[in-house]
C-alpha positions in Angstrom: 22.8 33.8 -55.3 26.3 33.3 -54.8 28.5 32.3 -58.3 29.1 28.8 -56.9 25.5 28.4 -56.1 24.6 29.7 -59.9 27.3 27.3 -60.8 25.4 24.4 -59.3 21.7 25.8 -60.6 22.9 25.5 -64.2 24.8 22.2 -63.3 21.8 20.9 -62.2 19.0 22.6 -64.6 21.3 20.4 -67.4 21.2 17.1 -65.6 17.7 17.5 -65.2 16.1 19.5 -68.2 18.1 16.9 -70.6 18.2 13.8 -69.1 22.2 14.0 -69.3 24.8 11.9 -66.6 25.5 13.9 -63.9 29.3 13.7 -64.6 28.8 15.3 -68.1 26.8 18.0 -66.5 29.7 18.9 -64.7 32.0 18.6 -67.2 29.9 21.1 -69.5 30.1 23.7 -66.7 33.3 23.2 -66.0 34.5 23.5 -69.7 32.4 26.2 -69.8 33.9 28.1 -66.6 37.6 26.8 -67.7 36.6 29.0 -71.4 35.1 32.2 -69.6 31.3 31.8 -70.1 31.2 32.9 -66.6 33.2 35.2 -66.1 30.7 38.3 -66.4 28.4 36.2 -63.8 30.8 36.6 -61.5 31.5 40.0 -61.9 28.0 40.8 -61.9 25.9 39.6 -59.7 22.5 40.0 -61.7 23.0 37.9 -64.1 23.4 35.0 -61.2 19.1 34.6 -61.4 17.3 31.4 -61.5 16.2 32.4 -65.1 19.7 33.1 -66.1 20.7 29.8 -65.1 17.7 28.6 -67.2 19.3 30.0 -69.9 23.3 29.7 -69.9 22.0 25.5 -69.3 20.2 25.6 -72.4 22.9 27.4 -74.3 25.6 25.2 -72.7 23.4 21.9 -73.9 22.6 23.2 -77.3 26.7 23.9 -77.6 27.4 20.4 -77.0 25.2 19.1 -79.6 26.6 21.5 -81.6 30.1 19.7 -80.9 28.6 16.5 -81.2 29.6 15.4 -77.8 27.5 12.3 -76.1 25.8 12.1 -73.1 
């Protein structure tokens, strides 16, 4: 997949998978992309998998709880 279409799989696994707003699903990718957690995704194109995504979402979610932000 393309690294805006991963972009939108983990956006999406996080609004679903934990129940957050879709606006703070963005925002955690977004904060994420703005701090280069994606950068090697986009310069490697194998780690843009569906399980990937599975993974960076959960790792993205967990790191906000971590931060104590809200949904």
């Amino acid at each position: 997949m393309t690294y805006e279409e991963f972009l939108d799989e983990v956006t999406t696994l996080i609004f679903e998978k934990y129940n957050l707003k879709e606006a703070a699903a963005v925002k955690l990718v977004v904060d994420a992309q703005d701090a280069g957690f994606f950068v090697r995704h986009d310069d490697d194109k194998k780690l843009r998998t569906v399980d990937q995504a599975h993974k960076d979402a959960k790792t993205l979610y967990e790191a906000s709880l971590a931060r104590g932000q809200r949904r």
